[in-house]
C-alpha positions as CSV (number, residue, x, y, z in Angstrom):
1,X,-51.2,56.3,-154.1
2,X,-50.3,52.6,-153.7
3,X,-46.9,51.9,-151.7
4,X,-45.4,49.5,-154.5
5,X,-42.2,48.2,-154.0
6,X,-40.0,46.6,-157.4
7,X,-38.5,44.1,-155.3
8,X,-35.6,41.2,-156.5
9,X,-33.9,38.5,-156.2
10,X,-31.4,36.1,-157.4
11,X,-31.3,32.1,-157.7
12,X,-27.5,31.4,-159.5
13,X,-25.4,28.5,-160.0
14,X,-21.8,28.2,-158.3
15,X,-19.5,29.7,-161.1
16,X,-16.2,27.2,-159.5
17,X,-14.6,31.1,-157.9
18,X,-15.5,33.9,-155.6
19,X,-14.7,36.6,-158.2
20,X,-16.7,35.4,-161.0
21,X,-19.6,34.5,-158.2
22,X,-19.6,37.9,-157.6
23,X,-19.5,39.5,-160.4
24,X,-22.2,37.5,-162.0
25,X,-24.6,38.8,-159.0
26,X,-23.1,42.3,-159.6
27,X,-24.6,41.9,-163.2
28,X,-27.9,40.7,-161.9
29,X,-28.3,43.5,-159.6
30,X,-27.9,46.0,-162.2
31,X,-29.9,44.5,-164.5
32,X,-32.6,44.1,-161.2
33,X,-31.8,47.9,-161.6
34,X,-32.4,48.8,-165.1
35,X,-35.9,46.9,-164.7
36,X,-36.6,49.5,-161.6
37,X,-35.9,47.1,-158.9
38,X,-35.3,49.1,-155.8
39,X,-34.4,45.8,-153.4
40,X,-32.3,42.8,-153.9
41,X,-31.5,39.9,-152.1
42,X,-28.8,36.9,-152.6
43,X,-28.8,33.3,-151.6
44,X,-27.0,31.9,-148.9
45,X,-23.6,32.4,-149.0
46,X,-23.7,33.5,-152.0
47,X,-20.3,34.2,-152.9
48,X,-19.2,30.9,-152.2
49,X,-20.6,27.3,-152.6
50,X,-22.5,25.1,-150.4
51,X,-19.7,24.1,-148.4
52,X,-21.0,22.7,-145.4
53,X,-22.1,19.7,-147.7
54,X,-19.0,18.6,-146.0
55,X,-16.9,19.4,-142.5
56,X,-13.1,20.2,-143.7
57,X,-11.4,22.5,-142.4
58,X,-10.2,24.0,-145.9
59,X,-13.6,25.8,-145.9
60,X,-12.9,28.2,-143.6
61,X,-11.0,30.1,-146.3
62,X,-14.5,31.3,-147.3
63,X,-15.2,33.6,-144.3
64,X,-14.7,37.5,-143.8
65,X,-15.7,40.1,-141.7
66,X,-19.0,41.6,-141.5
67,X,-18.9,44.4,-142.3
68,X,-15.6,45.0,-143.3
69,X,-14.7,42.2,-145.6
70,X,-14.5,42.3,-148.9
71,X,-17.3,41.3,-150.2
72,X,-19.8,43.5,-147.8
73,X,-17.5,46.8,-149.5
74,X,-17.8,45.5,-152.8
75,X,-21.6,45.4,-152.4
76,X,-21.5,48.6,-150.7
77,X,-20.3,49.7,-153.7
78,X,-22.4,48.2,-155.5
79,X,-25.9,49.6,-153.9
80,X,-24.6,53.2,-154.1
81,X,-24.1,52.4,-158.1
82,X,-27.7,50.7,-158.2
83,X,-29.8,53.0,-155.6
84,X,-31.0,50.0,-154.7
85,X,-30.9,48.4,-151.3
86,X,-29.1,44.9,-151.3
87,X,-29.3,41.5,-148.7
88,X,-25.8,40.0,-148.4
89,X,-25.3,36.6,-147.2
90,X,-22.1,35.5,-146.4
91,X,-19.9,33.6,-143.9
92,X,-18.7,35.6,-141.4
93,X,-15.8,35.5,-139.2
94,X,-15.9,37.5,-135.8
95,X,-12.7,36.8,-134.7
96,X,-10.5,33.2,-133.9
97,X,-12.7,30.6,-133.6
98,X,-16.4,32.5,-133.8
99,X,-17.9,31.8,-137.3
100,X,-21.7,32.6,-138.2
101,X,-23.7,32.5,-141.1
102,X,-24.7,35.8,-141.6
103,X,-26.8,38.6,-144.0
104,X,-25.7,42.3,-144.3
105,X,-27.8,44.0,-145.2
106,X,-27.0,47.6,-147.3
107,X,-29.4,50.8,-148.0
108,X,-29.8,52.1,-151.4
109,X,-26.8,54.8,-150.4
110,X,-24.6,52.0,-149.9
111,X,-24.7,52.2,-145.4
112,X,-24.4,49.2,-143.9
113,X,-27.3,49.0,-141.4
114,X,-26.6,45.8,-139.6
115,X,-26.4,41.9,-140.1
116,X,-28.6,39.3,-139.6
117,X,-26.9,36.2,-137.6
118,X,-29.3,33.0,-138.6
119,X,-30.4,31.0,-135.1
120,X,-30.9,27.4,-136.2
121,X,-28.0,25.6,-137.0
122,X,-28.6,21.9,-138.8
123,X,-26.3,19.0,-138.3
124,X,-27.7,16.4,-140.9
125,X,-26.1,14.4,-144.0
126,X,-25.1,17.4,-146.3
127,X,-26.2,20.0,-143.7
128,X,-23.0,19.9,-141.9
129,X,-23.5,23.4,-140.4
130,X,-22.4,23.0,-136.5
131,X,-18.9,22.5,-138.2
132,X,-18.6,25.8,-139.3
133,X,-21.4,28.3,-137.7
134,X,-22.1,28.9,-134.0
135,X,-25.7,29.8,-133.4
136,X,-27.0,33.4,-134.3
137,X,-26.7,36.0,-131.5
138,X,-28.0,39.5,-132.6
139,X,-31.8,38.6,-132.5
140,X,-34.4,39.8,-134.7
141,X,-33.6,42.9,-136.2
142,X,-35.7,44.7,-138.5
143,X,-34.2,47.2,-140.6
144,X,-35.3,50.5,-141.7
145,X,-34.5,50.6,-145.1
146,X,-35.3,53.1,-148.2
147,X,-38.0,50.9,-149.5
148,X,-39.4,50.3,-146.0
149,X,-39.0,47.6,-142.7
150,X,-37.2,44.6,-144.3
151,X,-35.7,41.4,-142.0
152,X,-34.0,38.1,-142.6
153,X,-34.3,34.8,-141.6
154,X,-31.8,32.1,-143.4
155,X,-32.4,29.1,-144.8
156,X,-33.1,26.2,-141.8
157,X,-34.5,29.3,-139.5
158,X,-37.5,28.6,-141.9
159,X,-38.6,25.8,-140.1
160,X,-38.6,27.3,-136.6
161,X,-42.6,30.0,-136.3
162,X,-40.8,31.6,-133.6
163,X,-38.2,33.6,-135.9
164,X,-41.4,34.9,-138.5
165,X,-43.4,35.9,-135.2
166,X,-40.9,38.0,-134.3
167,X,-39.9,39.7,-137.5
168,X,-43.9,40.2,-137.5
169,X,-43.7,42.1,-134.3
170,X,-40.6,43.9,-134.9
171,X,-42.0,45.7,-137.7
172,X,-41.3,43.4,-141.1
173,X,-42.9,44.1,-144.3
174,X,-40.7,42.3,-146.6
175,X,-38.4,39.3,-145.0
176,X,-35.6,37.9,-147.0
177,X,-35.5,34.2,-146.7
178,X,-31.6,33.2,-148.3
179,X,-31.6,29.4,-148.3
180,X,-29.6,26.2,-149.8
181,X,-32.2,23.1,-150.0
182,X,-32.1,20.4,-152.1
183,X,-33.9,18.1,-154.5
184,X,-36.2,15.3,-152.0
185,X,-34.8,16.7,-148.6
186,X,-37.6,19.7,-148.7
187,X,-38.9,19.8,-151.9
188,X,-42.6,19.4,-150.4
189,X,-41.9,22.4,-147.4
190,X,-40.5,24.6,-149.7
191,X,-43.9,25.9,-150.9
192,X,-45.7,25.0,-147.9
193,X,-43.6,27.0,-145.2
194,X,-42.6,30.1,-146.5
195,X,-46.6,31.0,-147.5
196,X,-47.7,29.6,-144.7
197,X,-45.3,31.9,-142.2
198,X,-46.1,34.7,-144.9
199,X,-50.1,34.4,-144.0
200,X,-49.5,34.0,-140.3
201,X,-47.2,37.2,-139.9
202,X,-49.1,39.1,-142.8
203,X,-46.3,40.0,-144.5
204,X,-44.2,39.6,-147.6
205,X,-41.1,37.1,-147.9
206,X,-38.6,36.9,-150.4
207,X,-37.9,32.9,-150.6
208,X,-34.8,32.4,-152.3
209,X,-32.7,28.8,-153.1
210,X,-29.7,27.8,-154.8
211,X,-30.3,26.1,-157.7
212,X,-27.7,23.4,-159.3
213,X,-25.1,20.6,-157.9
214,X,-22.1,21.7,-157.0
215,X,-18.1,19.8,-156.4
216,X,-18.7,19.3,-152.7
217,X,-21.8,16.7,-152.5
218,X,-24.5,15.4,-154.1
219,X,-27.4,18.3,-153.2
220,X,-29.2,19.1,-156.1
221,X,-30.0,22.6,-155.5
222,X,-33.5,22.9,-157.0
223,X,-34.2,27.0,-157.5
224,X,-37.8,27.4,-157.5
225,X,-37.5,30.8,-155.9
226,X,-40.4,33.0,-155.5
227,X,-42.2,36.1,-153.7
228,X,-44.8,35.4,-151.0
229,X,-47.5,37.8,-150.4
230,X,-49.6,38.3,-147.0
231,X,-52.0,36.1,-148.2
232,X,-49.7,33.3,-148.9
233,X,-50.3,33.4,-152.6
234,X,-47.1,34.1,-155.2
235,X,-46.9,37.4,-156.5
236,X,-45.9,36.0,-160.2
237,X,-44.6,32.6,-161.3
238,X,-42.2,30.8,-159.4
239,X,-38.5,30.4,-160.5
240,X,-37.2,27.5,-162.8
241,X,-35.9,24.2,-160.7
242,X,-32.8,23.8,-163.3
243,X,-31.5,27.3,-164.3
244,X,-30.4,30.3,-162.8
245,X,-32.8,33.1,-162.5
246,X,-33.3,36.7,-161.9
247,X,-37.3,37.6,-160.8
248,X,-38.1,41.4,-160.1
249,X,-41.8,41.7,-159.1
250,X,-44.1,44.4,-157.8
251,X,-45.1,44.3,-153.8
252,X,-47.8,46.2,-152.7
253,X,-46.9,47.1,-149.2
254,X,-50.3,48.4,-148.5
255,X,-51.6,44.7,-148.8
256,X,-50.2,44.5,-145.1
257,X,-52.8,46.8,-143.2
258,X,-55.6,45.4,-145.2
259,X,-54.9,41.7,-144.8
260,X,-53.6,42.7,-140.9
261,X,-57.2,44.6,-140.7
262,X,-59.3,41.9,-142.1
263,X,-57.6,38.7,-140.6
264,X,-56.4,40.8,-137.4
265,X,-54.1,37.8,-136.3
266,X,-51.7,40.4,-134.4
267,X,-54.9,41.9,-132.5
268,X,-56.2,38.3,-131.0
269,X,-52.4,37.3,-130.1
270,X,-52.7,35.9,-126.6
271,X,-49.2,36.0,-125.3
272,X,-50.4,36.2,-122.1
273,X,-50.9,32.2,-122.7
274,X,-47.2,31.6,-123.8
275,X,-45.5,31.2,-121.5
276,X,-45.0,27.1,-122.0
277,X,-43.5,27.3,-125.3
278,X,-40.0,29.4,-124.2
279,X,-39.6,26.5,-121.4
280,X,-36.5,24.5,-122.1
């Protein structure tokens, strides 16, 4: 019997409020649901906007504890309701003065199995992330889940082999990529990267943007969101560039052990021969 998974995710516009934000995913995921979705993920931060388009201190007002904030309950909550297991990115604060830009990530009985801290933190024109986020601290972790071994890796992490590779080795079938990229920084990566990572680790990625402008800048957030499989070819159309969207598409997880048996990149790894590349 095939190991499908119904998998999901969500590209949305900023509704202006964290309540309405919210709630509009809430509605997603149970309509991810009713179509027999058993795992969702979110874009970054997605209860809030894109923020760090900007470096004002007024922004911190967006961050909670992971995982007992608000947000992390409510989708808690929310998984048990939906039986479905659920990728939360949000702003996290540790404690005075120790802010990362983090995923939760929930089971489809509403546990919290542990958070994702993302390691690459970009200090460009509308990118003003050093501001807010110190560099991710938790590693790699994969996380057994009730549809199988699913990871994250956020947004500018995307760029960087060395994050995939290790998801690869720590077990990944499915890796949730939440991002916020616009219209002419990335356009051209954006369906070059996340296929290209998805064919050298030989498994699946969930590649998921924002989609919209928003108060704080002039990113156009251009969606295009899609599913990735081992062979780097989409599994079903790719997301609008200009609206919000909800895609739910089938993942056959056995695809893994037949595309890691026939292209047996993990067998001929040589990291032996590595030893240059973890040099400062």
């Amino acid at each position: 019997m095939a190991n499908v998974v119904r998998a999901a995710l969500v590209q949305a516009t900023w509704t202006g409020d964290t309540e309405s934000m919210i709630a509009k995913h809430e509605e997603h995921a149970r309509e991810a649901a009713r179509r027999g979705a058993k795992v969702i993920g979110f874009q970054e931060v997605f209860n809030a906007p894109y923020f760090c388009q900007v470096q004002e201190p007024e922004h911190y007002r967006w961050a909670e504890p992971v995982p007992d904030g608000p947000t992390v309950r409510r989708m808690q909550e929310l998984a048990r309701e939906t039986g479905m297991v659920i990728v939360v990115p949000v702003f996290e604060i540790e404690g005075a003065g120790f802010y990362y830009n983090t995923a939760a990530v929930i089971d489809a009985d509403g546990s919290y199995l542990g958070k994702y801290r993302k390691h690459h933190i970009p200090q460009v024109k509308g990118f003003w992330e050093k501001y807010y986020f110190k560099p991710g601290n938790l590693g790699w972790p994969v996380f057994e889940t009730a549809v199988g071994k699913v990871g994250v890796y956020i947004c500018y992490d995307r760029h960087f082999p060395e994050g995939w590779r290790q998801l690869g080795l720590n077990g990944a079938q499915l890796v949730y990529n939440p991002s916020a990229t616009s219209r002419g920084l990335s356009g051209y990566l954006w369906q070059l990267e996340q296929p290209a990572s998805a064919v050298a680790n030989e498994y699946f990625i969930a590649a998921i943007n924002r989609v919209g402008q928003e108060e704080y800048g002039d990113n156009d957030f251009y969606g295009t969101s899609y599913f990735v499989d081992p062979r780097g070819q989409f599994v079903g159309d790719v997301a609008s560039d200009k609206e919000e969207e909800l895609l739910v598409r089938d993942l056959d997880f056995d695809l893994i052990d037949v595309v890691r048996q026939q292209w047996a990149f993990y067998r001929d790894r040589r990291p032996d021969a590595y030893e240059g590349l973890v040099r400062p």
